[in-house]
C-alpha positions as CSV (number, residue, x, y, z in Angstrom):
1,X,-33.1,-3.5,21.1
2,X,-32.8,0.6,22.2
3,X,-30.9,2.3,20.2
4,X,-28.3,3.2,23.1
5,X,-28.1,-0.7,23.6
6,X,-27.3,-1.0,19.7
7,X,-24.9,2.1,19.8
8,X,-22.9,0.4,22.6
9,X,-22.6,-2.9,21.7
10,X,-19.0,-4.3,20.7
11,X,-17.8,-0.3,20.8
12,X,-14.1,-1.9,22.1
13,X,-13.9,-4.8,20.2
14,X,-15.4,-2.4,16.8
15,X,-12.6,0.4,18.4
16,X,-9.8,-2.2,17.8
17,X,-11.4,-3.6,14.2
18,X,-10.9,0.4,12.9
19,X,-7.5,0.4,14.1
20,X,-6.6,-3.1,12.5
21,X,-8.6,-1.9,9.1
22,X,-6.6,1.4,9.2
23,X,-3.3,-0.4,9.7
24,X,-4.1,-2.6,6.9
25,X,-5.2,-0.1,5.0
26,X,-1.8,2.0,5.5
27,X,0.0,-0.7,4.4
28,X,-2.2,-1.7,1.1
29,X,-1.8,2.2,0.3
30,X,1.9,1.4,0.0
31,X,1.1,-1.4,-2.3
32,X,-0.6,1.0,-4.3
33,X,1.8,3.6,-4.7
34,X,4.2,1.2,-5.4
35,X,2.0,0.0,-8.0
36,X,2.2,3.0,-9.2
37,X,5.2,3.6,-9.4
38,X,5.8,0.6,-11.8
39,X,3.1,1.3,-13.7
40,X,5.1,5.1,-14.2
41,X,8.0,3.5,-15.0
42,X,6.6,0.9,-17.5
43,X,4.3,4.0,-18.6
44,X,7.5,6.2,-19.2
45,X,9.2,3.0,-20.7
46,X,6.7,2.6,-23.4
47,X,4.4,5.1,-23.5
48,X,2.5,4.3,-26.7
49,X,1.5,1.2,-25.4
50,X,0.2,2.0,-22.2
51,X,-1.2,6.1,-22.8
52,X,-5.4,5.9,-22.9
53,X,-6.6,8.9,-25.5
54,X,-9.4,10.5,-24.5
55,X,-13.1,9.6,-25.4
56,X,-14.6,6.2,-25.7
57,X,-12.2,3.1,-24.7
58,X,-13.1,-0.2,-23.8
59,X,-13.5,-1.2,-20.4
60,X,-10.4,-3.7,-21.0
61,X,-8.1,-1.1,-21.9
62,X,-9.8,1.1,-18.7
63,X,-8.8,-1.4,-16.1
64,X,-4.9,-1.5,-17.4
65,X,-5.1,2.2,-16.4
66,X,-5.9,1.8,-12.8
67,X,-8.4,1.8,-10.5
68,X,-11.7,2.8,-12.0
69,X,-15.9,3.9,-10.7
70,X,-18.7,3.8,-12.6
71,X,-22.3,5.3,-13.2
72,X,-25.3,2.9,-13.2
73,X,-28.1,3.2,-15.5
74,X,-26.9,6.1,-16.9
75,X,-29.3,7.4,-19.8
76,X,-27.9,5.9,-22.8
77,X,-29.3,9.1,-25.1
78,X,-26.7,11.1,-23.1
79,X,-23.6,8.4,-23.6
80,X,-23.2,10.3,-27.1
81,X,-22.4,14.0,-25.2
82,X,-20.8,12.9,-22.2
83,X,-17.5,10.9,-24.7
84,X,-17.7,13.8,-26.6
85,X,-17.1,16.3,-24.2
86,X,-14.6,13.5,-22.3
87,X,-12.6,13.5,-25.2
88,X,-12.0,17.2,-25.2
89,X,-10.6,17.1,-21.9
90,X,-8.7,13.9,-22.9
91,X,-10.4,11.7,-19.9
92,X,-11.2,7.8,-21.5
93,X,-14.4,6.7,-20.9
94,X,-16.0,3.2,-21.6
95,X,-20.1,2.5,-21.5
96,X,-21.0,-1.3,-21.4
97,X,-25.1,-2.1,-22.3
98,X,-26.0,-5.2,-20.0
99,X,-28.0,-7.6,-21.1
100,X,-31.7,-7.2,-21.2
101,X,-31.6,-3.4,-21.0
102,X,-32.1,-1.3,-24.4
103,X,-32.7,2.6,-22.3
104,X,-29.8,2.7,-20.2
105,X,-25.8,1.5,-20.0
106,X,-23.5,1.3,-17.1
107,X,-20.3,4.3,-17.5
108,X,-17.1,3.5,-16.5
109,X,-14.0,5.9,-15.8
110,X,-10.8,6.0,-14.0
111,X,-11.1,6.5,-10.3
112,X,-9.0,10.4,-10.8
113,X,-11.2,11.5,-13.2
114,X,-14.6,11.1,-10.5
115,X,-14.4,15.0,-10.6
116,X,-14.5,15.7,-14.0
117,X,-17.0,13.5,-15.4
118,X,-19.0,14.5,-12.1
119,X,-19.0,18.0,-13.4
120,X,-19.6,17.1,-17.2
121,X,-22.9,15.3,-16.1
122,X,-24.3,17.9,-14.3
123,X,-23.4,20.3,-17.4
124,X,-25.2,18.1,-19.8
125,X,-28.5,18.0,-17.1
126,X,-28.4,21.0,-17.0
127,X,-28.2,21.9,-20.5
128,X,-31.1,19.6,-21.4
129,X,-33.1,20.7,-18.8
130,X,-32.8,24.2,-20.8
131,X,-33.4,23.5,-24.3
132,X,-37.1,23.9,-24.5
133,X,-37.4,20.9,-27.6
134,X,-36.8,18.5,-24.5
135,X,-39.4,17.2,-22.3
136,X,-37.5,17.1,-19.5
137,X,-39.9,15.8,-16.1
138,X,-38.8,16.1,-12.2
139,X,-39.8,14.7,-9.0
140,X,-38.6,15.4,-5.5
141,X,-37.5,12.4,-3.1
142,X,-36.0,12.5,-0.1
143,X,-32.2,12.5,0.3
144,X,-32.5,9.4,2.3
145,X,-34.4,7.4,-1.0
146,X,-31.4,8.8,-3.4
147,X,-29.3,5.6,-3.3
148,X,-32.3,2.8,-3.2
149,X,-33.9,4.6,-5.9
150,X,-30.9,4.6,-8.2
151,X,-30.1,1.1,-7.8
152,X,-33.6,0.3,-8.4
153,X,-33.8,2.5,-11.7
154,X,-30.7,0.7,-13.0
155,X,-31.9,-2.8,-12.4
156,X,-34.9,-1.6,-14.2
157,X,-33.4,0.5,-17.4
158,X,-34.9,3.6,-16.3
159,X,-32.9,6.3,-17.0
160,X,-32.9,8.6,-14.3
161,X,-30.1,11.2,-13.0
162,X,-30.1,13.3,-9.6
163,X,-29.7,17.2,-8.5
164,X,-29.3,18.2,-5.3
165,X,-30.7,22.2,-5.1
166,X,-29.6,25.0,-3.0
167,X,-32.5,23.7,-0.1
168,X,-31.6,20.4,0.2
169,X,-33.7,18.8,-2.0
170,X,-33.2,16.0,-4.6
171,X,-34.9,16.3,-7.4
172,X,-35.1,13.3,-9.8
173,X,-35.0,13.9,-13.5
174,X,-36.5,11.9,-16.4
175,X,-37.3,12.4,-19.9
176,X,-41.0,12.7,-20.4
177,X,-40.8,9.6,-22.3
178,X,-40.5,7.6,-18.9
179,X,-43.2,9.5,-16.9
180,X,-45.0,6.1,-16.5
181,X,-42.4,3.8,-15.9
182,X,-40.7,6.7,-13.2
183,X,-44.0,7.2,-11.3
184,X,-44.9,3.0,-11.4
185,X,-41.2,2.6,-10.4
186,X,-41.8,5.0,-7.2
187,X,-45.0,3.3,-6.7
188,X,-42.8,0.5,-6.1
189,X,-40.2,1.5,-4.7
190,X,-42.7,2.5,-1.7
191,X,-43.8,-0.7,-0.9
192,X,-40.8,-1.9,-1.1
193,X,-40.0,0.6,1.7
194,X,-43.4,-0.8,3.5
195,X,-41.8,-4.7,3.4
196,X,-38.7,-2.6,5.0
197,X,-41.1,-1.8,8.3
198,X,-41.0,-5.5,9.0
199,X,-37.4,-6.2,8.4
200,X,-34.9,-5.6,11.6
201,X,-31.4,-4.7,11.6
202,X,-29.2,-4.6,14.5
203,X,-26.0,-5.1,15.9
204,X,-25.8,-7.7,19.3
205,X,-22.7,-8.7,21.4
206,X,-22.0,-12.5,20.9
207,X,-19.4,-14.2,23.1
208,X,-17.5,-10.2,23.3
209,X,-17.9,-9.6,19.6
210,X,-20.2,-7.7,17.7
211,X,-22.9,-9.8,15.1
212,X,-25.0,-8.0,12.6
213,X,-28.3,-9.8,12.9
214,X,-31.1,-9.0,9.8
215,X,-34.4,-11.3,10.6
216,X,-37.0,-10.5,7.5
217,X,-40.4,-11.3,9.3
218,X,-42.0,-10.7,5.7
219,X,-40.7,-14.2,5.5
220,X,-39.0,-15.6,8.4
221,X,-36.0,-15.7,7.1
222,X,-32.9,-14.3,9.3
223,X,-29.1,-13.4,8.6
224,X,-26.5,-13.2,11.4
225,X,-23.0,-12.2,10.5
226,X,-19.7,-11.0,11.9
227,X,-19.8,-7.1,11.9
228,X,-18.8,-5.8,8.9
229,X,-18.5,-3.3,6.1
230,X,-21.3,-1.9,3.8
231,X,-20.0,-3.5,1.0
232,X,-19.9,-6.5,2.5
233,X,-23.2,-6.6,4.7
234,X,-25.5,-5.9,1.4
235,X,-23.5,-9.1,-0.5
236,X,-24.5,-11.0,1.8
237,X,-28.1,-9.7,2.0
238,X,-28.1,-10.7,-1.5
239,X,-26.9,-13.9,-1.4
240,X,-28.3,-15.2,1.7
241,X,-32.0,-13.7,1.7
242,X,-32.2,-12.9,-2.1
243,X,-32.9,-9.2,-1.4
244,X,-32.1,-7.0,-4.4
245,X,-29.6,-4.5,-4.5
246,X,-31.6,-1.7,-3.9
247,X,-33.4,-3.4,-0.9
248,X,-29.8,-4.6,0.3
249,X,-28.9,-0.7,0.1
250,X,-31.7,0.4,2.3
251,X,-31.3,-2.2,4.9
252,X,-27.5,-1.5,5.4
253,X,-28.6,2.4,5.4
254,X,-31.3,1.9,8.0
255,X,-28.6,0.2,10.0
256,X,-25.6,2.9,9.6
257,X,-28.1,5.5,11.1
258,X,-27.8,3.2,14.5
259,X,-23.8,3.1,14.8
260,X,-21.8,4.5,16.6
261,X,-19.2,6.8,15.0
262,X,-16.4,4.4,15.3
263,X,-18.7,1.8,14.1
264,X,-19.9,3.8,11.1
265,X,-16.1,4.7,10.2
266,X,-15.8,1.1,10.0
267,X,-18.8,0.3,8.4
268,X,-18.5,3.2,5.3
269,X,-14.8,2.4,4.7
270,X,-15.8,0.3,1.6
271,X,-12.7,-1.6,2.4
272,X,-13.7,-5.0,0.3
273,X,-9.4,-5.0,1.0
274,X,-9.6,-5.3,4.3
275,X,-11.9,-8.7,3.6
276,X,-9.9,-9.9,1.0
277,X,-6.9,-10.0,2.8
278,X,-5.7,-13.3,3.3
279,X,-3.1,-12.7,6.5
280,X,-1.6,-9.9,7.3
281,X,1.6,-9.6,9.7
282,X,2.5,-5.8,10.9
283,X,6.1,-5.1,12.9
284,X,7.2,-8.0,12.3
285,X,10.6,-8.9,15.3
286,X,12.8,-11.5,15.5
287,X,14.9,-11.8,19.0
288,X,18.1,-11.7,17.2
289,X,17.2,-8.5,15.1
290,X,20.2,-6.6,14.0
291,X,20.3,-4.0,16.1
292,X,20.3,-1.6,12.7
293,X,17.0,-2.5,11.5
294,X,15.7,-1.6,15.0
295,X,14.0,1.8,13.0
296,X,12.5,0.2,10.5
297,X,8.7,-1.2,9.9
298,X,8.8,-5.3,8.6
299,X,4.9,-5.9,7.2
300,X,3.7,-8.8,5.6
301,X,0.6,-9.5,3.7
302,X,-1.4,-11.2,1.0
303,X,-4.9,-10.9,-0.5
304,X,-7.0,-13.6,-1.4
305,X,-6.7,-12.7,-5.1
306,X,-3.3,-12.4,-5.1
307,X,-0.4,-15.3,-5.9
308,X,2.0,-13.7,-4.1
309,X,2.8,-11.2,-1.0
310,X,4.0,-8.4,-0.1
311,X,6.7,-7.1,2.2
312,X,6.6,-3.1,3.1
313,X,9.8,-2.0,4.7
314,X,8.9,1.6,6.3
315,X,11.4,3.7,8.0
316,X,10.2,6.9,11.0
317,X,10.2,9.1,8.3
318,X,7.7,7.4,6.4
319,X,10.2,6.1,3.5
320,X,8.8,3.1,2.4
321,X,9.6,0.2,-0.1
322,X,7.7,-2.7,-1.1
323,X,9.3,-6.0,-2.1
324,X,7.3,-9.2,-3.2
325,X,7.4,-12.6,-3.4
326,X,7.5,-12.8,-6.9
327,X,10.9,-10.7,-7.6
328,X,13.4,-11.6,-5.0
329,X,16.1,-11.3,-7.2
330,X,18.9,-10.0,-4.3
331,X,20.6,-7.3,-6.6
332,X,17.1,-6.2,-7.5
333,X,16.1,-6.1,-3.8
334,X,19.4,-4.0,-2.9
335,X,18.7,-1.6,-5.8
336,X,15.2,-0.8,-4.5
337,X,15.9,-0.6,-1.1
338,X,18.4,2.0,-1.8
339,X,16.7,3.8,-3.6
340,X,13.2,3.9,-1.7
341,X,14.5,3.8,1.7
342,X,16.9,6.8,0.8
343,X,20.1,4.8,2.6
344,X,23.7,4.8,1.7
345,X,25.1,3.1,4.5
346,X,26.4,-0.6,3.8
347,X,25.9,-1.9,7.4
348,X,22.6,-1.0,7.2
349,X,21.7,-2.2,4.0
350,X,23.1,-5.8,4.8
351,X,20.8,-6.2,8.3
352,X,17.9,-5.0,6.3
353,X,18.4,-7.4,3.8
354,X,19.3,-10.0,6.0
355,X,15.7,-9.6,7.3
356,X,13.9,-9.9,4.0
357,X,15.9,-12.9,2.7
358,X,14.7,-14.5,6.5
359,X,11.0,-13.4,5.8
360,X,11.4,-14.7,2.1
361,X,11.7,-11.4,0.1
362,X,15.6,-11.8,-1.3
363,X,17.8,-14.6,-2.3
364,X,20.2,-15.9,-0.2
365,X,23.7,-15.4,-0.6
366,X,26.2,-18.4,-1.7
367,X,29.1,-18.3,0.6
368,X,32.9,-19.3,-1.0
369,X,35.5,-20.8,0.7
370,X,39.1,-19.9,-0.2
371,X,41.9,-21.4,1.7
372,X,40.7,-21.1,5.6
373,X,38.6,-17.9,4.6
374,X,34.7,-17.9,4.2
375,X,33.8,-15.0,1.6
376,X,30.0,-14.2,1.1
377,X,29.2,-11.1,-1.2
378,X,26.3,-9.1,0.4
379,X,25.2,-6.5,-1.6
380,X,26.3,-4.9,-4.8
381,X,29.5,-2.8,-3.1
382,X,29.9,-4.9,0.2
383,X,31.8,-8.7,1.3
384,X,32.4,-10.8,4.2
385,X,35.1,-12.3,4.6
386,X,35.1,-15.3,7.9
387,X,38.2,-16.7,9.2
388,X,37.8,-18.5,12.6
389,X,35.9,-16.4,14.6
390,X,36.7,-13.0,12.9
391,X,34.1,-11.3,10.2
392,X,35.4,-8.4,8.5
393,X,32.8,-6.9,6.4
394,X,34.7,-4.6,3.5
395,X,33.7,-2.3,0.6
396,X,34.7,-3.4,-2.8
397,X,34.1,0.5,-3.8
398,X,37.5,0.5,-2.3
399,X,39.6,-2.4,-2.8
400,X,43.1,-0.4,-1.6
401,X,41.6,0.2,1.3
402,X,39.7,-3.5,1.8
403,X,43.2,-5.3,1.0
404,X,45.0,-3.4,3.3
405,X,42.2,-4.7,5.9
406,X,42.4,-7.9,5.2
407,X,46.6,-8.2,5.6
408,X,46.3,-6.1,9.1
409,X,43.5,-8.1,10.4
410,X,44.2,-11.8,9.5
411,X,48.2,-11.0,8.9
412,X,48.5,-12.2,5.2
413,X,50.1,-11.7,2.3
414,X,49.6,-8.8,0.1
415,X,48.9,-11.2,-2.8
416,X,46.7,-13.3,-1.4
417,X,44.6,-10.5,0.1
418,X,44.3,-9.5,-3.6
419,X,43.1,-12.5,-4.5
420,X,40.3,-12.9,-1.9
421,X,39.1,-9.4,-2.8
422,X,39.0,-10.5,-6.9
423,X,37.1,-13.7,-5.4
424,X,34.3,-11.2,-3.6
425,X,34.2,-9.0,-6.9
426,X,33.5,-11.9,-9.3
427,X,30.4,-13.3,-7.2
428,X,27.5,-11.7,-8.4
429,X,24.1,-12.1,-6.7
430,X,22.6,-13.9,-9.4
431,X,25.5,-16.3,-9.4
432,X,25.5,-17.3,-5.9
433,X,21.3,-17.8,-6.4
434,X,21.9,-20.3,-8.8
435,X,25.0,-22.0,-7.7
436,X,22.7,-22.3,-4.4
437,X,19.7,-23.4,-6.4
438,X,22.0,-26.2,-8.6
439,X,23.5,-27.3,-5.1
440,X,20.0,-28.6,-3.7
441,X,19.0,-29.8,-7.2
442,X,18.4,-33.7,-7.3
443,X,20.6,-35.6,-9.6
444,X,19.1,-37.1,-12.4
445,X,17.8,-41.1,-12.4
446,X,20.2,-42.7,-14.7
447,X,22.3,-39.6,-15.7
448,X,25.7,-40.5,-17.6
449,X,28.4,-40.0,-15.1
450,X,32.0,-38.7,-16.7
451,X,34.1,-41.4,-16.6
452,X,37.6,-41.7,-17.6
453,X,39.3,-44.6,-19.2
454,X,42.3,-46.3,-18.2
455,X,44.9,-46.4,-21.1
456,X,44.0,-49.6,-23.2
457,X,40.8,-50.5,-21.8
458,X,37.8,-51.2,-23.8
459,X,35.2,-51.2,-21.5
């Protein structure tokens, strides 16, 4: 297949993927911050327990700190420098030694701190590089190779580490010591890049949508899969032709350089979300929406690694707040949908919970009859009170004024208004959850029933 043939095959169908990916993305961000923003709290909370001090951690305690990168086959002589200087700038670091491998160890660090330990590496190169009582040995490889040859470095414990010069170069440096092992590993890695001449990579419409198809002729062995990201395309190599991580690399490589833009937007994104993601739901309408929650953003999703999901709740000026399955405690719900979505008005409030106790994100409210009158207690300040076909919705912030409401609208006593508004204050959210929760309870096989005795009888 031409190239202009590869460039324009599935273009719409791959233009709407981007914008589904991006959407999803959006919305996982929100997860994310909101994430966050627990873990801030629960930082603030308890901050001895959760605070990571600088230097070497272990990769356990790394994780609980967020998302974190890591450096391959890093050269376990330098590990020593690199915590060192780490823990100066107070930046955790951990450095795992896979199995098999004595020369080099994988470095892990928290995804924010990419910049600094990016910098400390290239200060301790190039410090070494200086010191005349090291051997330090370079080679030049194409900017292209920089990736493949890494990966296939780490899988063999060589320790290796990059620099990019002023020209454009890459120069690859070594320690003496591995001069042999470096120039048999190139050797290598060549050949490797001969097999690659007989290995195409394409992209082909199938029935309107885009297939990656990979046919090894080294072999005869052939891939065809839904088009997809980097990530996922070289897991697959992997798994399905047994190509190693570095040959994986190159093949997906070989293939970006054929995309089109929108394709290769797609296809770097490193989204492994995006395939994780288990269903995902955006603007979600009913007919009978409240007309109130007509500015606001319902999204549902849930990732494949995930128990529960998660409902975002965005408004236009991008005030979001993210509810999930697991806590839909109602006055909980209220409290962060205030506080998120920035809104003091009670009408408002009630439709948007109204919606998320319908998607399944709150509790539902237990309503209590009183005399002819229906009274359900909404949120933390607000009521309804139902009689025939009248709803008055009142704030108990102000019971003066919600009494007075009550006598005008449904003409009753003073007294008894007082009494319905006591009623409304002394439901609580939680109460009505589990007075709803022991209503649909089954009764017990063979449970004792009260029973009372007739005067004199001995049964």
């Amino acid at each position: 297949m031409h190239g202009d043939d590869v460039a324009s095959a599935g273009v719409t169908l791959t233009t709407e993927m981007i914008s589904k990916a991006t959407e999803i993305i959006f919305e996982m961000l929100k997860v994310a911050i909101d994430k966050e923003r627990q873990y801030v709290n629960n930082k603030t909370a308890n901050l001895k327990d959760t605070e990571l001090s600088g230097g070497e951690v272990s990769l356990k305690q790394l994780k609980k700190s967020g998302e974190i990168s890591m450096i391959p086959g890093y050269d376990k002589a330098y590990f020593k420098e690199l915590v060192k200087r780490a823990k100066a700038l107070d930046v955790p670091v951990a450095g795992v030694k896979e199995r098999g491998k004595e020369n080099t160890i994988s470095v892990f660090f928290s995804k924010k701190d990419e910049a600094v330990i990016s910098r400390l590496e290239k200060e301790i190169k190039s410090e070494k590089m200086k010191d005349p009582k090291q051997s330090v040995k370079m080679t030049t490889i194409g900017k292209s190779e920089t990736e493949g040859f890494s990966m296939y470095c780490a899988d063999h414990d060589i320790p290796v580490s990059f620099m990019e010069t002023r020209e454009g170069d890459v120069k690859c440096i070594f320690d003496a010591a591995y001069e042999k092992q470096v120039s048999r590993a190139l050797n290598n890695y060549h050949i490797m890049q001969g097999e690659l001449s007989k290995i195409s990579v394409e992209v082909v419409k199938d029935k309107g949508k885009p297939k990656i198809v990979v046919t090894d002729m080294n072999d005869g062995k052939k891939l065809t899969m839904n088009f997809s990201t980097k990530a996922r395309l070289e897991h697959m190599l992997n798994e399905r032709l047994g190509f190693e991580p570095f040959k994986a690399a190159e093949v997906a490589n070989v293939l970006a350089d054929r995309l089109t833009d929108e394709q290769r937007r797609y296809f770097y994104s490193g989204s492994r979300t995006v395939e994780q993601m288990e269903y995902f739901e955006k603007d979600i309408r009913f007919e009978d929406d409240n007309i109130l929650t007509e500015n606001f953003s319902f999204a549902k999703m849930k990732l494949r690694n995930e128990k529960v999901p998660h409902l975002t709740i965005t408004d236009g000026a991008e005030n979001f707040v993210v509810l999930s399955g697991l806590g839909i405690d109602r006055a909980k719900v209220e409290q962060d949908i205030r506080r998120f979505l920035k809104i003091n008005d009670d009408e408002t409030i009630a439709a948007i919970m109204k919606k998320a106790e319908r998607l399944g994100f709150a509790d539902k409210t237990f309503k209590k009859s009183f005399k002819q009158f229906t009274i359900e207690r909404e949120t933390l300040n607000s009521f309804t009170v139902t009689g025939g076909t009248t709803v008055l919705r009142l704030n108990l912030d102000d019971k003066e004024a919600a009494v007075k409401q009550l006598e005008e609208t449904f003409g009753i006593s003073r007294k008894k208004a007082e009494r319905i508004v006591d009623k409304a204050a002394k439901q609580s959210v939680s109460a009505n959850t589990l007075k709803r929760i022991k209503s649909i309870l089954p009764k017990k096989e063979n449970a004792l029933e009260h029973k009372t005795r007739e005067r004199g009888s001995r049964k």
